[in-house]
N, C-alpha and C positions, 0 to 999 in steps of 0.2 A: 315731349319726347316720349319715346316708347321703347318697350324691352320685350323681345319674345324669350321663353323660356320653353325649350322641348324637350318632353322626358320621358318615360316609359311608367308603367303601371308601376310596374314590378320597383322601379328609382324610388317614386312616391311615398310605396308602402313600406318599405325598408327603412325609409327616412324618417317617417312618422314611428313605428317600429321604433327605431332608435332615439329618438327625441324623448318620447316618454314611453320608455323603455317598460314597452308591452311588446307582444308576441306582435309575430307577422300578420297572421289570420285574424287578430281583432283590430287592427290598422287596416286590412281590407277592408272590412266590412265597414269600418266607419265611413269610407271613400264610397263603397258601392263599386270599386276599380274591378278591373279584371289585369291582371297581372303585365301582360302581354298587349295592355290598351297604350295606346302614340295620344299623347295629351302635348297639346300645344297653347299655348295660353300668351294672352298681348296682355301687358299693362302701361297704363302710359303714367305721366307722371312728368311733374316741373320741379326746377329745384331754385332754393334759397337759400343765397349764400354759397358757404365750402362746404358744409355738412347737414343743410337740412334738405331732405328729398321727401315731395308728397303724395304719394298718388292720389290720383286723378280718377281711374277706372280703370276696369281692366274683365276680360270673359277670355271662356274657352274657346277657342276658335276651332277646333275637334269638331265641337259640337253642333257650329252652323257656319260653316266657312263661308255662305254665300256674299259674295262684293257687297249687296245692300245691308246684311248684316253689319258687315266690317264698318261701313260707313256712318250707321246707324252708330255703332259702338263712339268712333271718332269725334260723333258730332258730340256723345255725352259727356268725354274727356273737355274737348272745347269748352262746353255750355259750363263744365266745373270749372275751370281756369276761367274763364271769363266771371261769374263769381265771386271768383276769390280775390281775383286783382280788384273788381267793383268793390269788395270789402276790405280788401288796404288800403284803396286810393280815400274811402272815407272814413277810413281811422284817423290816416295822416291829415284829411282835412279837419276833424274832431281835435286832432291834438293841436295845431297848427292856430285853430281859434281858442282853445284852453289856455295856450300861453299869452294868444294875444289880451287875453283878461287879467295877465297877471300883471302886477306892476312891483 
């Protein structure tokens, strides 16, 4: 799944600003933002369970909106969830023969 987030520079740096509760002007600059910059951003992300969500990947899309990009992007989120599931499915076989040794 995926979630876009679109905000303004100025959102950003106010929020970072406020979080750790520094001045505006040194929240800028750690960003590199320009106040008045449209930041657009995908993250994608599978979830497990009620409460665990993981992201997967995620880029600015600001920054290179072209389709092959985006796709480019897409294919990294997949290539991780495909991954991750290959690393449960042989947990669960690992545990599956651990018990079958136990008597």
């Amino acid at each position: 799944m995926e979630f876009r987030l679109r905000m303004r520079g100025s959102q950003v740096i106010n929020s970072e600003a406020e979080i750790n509760q520094i001045e505006p002007d040194t929240a800028k600059d750690r960003f590199g933002l320009d106040s008045s910059e449209d930041i657009l951003l995908r993250v994608f992300f599978t979830a497990r369970g009620d409460k665990l969500i993981l992201l997967l990947h995620g880029y600015d899309k600001g920054e290179n909106p072209g389709h092959k990009h985006q796709q480019n992007q897409i294919k990294e989120a997949a290539k991780r969830l495909t991954a991750l599931e290959a690393s449960e499915k042989a947990a669960k076989k690992a545990a599956r023969r651990g018990r079958k040794g136990v008597s």
